[in-house]
C-alpha positions in Angstrom: 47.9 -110.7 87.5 51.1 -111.3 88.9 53.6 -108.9 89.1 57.2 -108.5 90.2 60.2 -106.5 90.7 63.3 -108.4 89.5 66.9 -108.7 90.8 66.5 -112.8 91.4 63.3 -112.6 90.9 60.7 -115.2 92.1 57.8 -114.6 90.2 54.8 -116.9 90.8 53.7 -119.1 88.1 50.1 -120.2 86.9 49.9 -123.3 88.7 47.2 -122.8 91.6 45.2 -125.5 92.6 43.1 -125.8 96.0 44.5 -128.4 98.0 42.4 -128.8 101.6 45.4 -130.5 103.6 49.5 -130.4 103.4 51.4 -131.2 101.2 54.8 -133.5 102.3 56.1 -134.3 98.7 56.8 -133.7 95.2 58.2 -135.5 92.0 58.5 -134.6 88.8 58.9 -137.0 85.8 59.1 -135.6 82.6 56.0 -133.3 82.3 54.1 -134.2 85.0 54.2 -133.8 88.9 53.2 -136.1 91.7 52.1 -134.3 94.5 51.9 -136.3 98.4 50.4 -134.9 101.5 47.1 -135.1 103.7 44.6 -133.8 101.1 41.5 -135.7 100.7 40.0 -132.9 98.0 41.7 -130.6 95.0 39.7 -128.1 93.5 37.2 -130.0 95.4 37.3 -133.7 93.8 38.1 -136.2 95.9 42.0 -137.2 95.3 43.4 -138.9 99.0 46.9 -138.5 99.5 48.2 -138.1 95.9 47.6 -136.4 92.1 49.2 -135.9 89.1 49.7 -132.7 87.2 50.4 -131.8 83.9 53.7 -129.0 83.6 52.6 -127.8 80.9 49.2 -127.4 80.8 49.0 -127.2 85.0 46.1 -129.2 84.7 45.0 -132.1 87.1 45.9 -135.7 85.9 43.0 -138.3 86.0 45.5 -140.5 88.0 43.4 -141.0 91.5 44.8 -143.5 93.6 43.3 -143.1 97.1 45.2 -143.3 100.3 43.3 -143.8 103.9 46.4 -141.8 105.6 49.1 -139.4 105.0 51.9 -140.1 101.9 55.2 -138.7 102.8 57.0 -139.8 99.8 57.1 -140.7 96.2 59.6 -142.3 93.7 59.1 -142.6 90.0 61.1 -145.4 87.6 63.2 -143.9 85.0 61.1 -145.0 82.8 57.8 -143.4 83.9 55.8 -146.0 84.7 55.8 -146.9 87.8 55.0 -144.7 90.8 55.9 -145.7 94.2 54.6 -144.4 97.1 54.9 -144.3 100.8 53.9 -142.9 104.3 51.9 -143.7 107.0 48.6 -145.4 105.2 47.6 -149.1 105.3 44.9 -148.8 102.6 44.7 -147.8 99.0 42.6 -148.3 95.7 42.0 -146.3 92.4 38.7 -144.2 93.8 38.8 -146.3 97.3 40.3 -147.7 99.8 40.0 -151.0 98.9 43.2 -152.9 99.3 45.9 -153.7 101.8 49.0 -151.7 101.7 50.8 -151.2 104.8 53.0 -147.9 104.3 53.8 -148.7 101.0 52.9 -149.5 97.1 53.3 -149.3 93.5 51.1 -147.9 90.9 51.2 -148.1 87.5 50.9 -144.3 86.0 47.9 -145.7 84.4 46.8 -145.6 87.9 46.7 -149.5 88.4 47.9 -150.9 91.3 50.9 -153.3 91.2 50.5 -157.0 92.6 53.8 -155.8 94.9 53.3 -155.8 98.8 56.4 -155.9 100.9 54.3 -154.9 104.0 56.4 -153.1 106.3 53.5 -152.8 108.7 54.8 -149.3 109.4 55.3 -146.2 108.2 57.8 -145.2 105.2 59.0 -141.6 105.1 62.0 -142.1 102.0 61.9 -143.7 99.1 64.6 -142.8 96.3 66.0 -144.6 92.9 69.8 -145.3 91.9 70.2 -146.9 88.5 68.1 -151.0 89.2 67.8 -150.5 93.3 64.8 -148.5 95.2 65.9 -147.3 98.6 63.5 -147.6 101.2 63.4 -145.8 104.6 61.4 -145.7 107.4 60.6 -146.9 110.8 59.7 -150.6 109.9 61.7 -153.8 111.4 60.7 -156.1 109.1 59.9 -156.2 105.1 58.5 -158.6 102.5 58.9 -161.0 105.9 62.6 -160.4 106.2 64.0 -158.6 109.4 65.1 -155.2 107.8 65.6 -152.3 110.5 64.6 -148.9 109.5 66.1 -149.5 106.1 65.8 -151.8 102.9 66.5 -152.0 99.3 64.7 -153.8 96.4 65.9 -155.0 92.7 63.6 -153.2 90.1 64.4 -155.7 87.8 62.2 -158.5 90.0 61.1 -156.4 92.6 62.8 -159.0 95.0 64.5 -157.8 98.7 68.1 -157.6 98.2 70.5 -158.8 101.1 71.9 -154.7 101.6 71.2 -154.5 105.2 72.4 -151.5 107.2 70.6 -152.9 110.4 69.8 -149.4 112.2 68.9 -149.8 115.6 65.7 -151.0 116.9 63.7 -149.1 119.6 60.8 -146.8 120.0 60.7 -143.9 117.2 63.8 -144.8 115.6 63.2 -143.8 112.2 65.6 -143.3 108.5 63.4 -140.2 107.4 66.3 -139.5 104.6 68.0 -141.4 102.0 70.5 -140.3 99.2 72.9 -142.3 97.3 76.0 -141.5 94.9 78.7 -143.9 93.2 78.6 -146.9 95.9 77.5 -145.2 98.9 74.2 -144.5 100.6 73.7 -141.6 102.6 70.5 -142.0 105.7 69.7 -139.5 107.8 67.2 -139.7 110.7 66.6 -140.5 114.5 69.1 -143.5 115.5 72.1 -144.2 117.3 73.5 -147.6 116.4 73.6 -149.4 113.0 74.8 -152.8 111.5 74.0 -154.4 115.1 76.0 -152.3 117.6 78.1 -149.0 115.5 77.5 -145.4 117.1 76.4 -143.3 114.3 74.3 -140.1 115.9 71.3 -139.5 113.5 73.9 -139.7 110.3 75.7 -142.5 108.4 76.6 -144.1 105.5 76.9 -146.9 104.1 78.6 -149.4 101.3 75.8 -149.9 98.5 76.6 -153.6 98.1 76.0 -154.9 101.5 75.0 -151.8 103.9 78.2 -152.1 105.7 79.1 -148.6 107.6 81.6 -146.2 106.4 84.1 -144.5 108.9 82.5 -141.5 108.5 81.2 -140.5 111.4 79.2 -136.6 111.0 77.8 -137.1 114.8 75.1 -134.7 114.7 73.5 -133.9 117.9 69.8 -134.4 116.6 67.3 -135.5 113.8 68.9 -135.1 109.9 65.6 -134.8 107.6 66.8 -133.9 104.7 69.7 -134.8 102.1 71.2 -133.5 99.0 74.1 -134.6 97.0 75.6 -132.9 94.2 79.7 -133.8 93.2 81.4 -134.1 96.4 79.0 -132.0 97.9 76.7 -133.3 100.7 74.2 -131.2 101.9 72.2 -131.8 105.3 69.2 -130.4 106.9 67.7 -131.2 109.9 66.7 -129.9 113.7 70.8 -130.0 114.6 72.4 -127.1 115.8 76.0 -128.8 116.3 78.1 -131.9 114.3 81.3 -133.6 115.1 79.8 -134.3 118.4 78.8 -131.0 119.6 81.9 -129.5 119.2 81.3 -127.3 116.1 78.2 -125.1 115.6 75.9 -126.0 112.8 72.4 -124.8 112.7 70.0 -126.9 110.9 72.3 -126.7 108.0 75.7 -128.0 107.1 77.8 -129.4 104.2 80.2 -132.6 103.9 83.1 -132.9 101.5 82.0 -137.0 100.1 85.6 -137.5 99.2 87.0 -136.8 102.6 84.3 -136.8 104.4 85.2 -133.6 106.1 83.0 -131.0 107.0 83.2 -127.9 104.8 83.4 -124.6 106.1 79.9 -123.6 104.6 77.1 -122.1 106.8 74.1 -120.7 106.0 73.2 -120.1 109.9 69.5 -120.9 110.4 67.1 -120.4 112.9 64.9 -123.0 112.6 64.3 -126.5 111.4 65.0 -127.8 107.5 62.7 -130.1 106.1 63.2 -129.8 102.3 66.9 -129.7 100.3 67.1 -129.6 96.4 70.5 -128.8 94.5 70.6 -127.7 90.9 73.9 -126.6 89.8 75.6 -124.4 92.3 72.5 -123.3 94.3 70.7 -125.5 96.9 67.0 -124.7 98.0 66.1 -125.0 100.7 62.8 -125.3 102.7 61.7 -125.4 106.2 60.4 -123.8 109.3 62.6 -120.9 109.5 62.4 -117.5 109.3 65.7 -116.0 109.3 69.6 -116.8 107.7 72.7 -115.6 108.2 72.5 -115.8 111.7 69.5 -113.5 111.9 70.8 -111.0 109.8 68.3 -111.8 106.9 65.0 -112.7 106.5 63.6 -115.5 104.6 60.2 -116.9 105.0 60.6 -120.7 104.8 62.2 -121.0 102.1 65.8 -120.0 100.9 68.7 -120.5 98.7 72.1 -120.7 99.2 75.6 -120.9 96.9 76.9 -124.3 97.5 80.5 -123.0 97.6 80.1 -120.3 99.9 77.1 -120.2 101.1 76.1 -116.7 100.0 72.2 -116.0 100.7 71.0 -115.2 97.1 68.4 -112.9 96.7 65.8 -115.6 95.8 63.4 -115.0 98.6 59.8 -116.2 98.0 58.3 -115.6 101.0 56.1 -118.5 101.9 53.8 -118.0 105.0 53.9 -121.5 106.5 55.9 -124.1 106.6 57.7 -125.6 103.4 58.4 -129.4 103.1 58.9 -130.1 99.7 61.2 -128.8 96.2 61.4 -130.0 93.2 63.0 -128.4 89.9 62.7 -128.6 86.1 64.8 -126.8 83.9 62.9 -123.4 84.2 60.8 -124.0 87.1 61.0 -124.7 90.8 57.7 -126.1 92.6 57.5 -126.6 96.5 55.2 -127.8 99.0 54.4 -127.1 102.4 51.1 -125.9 104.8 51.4 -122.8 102.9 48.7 -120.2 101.6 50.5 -117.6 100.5 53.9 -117.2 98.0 55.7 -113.9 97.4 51.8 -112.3 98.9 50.1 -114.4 96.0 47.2 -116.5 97.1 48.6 -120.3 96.8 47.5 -123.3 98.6 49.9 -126.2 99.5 51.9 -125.7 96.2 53.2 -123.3 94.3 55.2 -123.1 91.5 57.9 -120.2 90.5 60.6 -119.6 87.5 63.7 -120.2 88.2 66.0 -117.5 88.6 69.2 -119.1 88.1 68.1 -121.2 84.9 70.1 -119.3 81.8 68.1 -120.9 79.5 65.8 -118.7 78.8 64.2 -116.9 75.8 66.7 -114.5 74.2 63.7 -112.2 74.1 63.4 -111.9 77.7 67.2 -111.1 78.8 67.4 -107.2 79.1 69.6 -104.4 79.1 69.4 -102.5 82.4 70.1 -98.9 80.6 66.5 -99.3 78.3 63.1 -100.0 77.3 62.6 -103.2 76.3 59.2 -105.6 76.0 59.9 -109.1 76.1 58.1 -111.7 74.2 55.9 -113.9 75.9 56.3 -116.9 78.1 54.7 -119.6 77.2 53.5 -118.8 73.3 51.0 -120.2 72.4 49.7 -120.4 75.8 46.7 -121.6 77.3 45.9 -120.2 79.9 47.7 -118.0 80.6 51.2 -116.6 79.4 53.8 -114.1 81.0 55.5 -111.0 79.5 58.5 -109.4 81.2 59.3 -105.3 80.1 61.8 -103.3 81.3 62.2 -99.7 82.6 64.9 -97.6 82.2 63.6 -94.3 84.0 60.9 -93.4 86.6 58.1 -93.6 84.2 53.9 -93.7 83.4 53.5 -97.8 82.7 50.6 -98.7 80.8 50.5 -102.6 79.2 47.8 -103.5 77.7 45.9 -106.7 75.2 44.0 -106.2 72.4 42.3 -108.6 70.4 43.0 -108.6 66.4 40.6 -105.8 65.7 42.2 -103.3 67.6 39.9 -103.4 70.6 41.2 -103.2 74.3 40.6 -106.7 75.9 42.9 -106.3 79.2 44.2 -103.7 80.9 47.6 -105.2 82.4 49.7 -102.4 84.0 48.5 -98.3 84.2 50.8 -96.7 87.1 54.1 -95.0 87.4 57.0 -97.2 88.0 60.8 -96.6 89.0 63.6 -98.0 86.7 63.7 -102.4 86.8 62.8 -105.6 85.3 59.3 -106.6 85.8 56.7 -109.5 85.2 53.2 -109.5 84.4 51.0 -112.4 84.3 48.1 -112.4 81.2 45.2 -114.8 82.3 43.2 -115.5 79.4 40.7 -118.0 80.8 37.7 -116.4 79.4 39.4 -115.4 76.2 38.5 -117.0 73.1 41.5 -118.7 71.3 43.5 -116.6 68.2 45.9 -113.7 68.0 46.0 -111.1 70.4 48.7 -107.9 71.1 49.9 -106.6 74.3 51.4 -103.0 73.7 53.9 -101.7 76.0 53.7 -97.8 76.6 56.3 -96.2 78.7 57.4 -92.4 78.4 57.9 -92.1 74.8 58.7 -96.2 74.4 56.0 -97.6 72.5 56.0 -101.4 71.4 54.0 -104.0 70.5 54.2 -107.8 70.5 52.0 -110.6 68.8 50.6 -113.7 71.1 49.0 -116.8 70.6 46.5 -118.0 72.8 45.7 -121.7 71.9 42.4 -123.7 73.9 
């Protein structure tokens, strides 16, 4: 059962899978999730480095390619097909580590593996896709036998090396962790200090899509940008950085650009540790990390947070993760995230979690409530398998009791039986040992009395 008290609320979803190692990335494509880190087992079968999971159902995807190291980072083709993946292994294989592929490679989601091997010979920590071109980022020096420092980019119509070359300097642990790109210009964040052969750009640049020349902008952080996120003129940057513009204005771990000016916007969220993870959907960015407090210390928030891109307002979204979060990724009603967790909002999770999303308006008319009176919501998912959601609310300080029955009247679940002050909550129905067919849940609450039909479908 999950249960929880709403303003924004964060309420925990049914995805819950074991995962014995860290997870360092997420993408979503249509229904189903990649998911990158250092596990060698889930729900103890053996899956190294990646799997696949179905959004709907939550279930674990057959797709098992193996990796002999860590993968830091996956892209997916528009179309679905093809998955690419990087990080810091140099062998892979469906169900062993039989083949050759230094830092990077291409799967089929069939879980073949593509004939394509640019070698790097090093490790590759961003990967992202703008319209025909996959950006590549990392701490190689040369790819597919061409000299291509730290950064690269390939045609997906041939798969061939194009001649974009931003030529970030060479030298021990320079790396281009992040990459983002809008219109014709390519954000990359990282550790470097020089790029097209000899231009100071401190940790942040960018660059002209068509050849990798460097802008004039010049952010000048005063360490490591990790993480990037782009949304209208907004840029968003996380990182270890606690000043820009050289070290004359504060910025910690968090700031925001203006793309059109390239100004610096007043915006800041005022962390107090490290960012590793930034996703923007519409005016909110999430954000994950190592930190523990906002505001300047004024507010608590557990490794994740989320911010108003405008003015960055803390909104009450505030999940409470108990380890580090280094991965987001959104669908329309959902946001899942990824980290060395074990725990989200107290709920036993491991690695991933997976939440509603409390700024998505598109939800079920049934489940929007009046503040001033009973209401039972209908449930979320219906049908469901395996389990489904129902949201009530309570006007008044009352007795709670929720409860299932099964079509013949008899009591199959006992959901809620306490008193309960006046709000908006959540409770999660897990019907795993349930037969399928109709079943009620009745809502009893002072003299409120309601009852709603459900379909669970196996």
């Amino acid at each position: 059962m999950c249960l929880t008290f709403s303003g924004w609320a964060q309420t925990v979803n049914s995805f819950n899978h074991t995962f014995n190692g860290p997870v360092r990335c997420l993408a979503i494509s249509g229904n189903t999730m990649y998911v990158g880190g250092g596990a060698n087992t889930i729900d103890s079968i053996s899956h190294y480095g990646i799997a696949a999971f179905d959004l709907t159902t939550h279930a674990l995807l057959s797709f098992n390619a193996w990796f002999n190291d860590y993968v830091d980072c996956i892209a997916v083709s528009s179309t679905g097909d093809t998955i690419f993946v990087g990080g810091e292994f140099s062998h892979t294989g469906n169900g062993a580590f039989s083949t050759p592929r230094n830092g990077l490679a291409a799967y089929h989601k069939n879980g073949t593996l593509l004939d394509w091997n640019p070698d790097p010979g090093s490790y590759i920590f961003s990967l992202v896709i703008k319209d025909t071109i996959l950006y590549v980022g990392g701490n190689f020096s040369t790819i597919s036998g061409t000299s291509r420092n730290r950064l690269a980019a390939y045609s997906l119509t041939d798969m061939s090396l194009t001649a974009w070359n931003p030529n970030v300097n060479n030298g021990t642990n320079i790396q281009a962790i992040a990459v983002s790109v809008t219109g014709d210009t390519v954000y990359a964040g990282g550790i470097f200090f020089e790029v097209n052969g000899g231009t100071a750009r401190n940790y942040l640049a960018s660059f002209n899509s068509s050849d990798g020349t460097v802008t004039a902008w010049d952010p000048n952080l005063n360490n490591i940008a990790s993480a990037l996120a782009l949304s209208g003129n907004t840029l968003i940057v996380g990182g270890s950085f606690n000043a820009v513009a050289g070290g004359n204005t504060s910025r910690n771990y968090l700031a925001s650009y203006n793309t059109s000016t390239g100004t610096l916007n007043s915006w800041n969220p005022n962390l107090n540790q490290i960012v590793y993870a930034l996703t923007i959907k519409g005016s909110i960015v999430y954000v994950g990390g190592n930190f523990t407090t906002v505001a300047g210390g004024v507010t608590t928030r557990n490794h994740l947070a989320a911010f108003d891109t405008a003015s960055s307002t803390t909104t009450n979204w505030n999940p409470n993760a108990n380890d580090l979060t280094r991965a987001i990724a959104t669908t329309s009603t959902e946001i899942y995230v990824g980290g060395s967790f074990s725990t989200v909002s107290g709920i036993g999770r491991l690695s991933v979690a997976g939440m509603d999303d409390p700024n998505n308006p598109v939800l079920p008319v049934e489940e929007i409530f009046s503040l001033n009176k009973f209401s039972l919501g209908q449930n979320y998912p219906n049908p469901f398998n395996p389990s489904t959601r129902i949201k009530y609310q309570v006007s008044s300080i009352s007795q709670v009791i929720l409860k299932v029955y099964d079509v013949l009247g008899n009591e199959v679940a006992t959901l809620v039986e306490e008193e309960q002050p006046s709000g908006s909550y959540e409770v999660e129905f897990d019907a795993s040992g349930f037969a399928s067919g109709l079943y009620l849940y009745r809502l009893q609450a002072g003299n409120f009395i309601e009852t709603k039909k459900m379909i669970l479908l196996k």
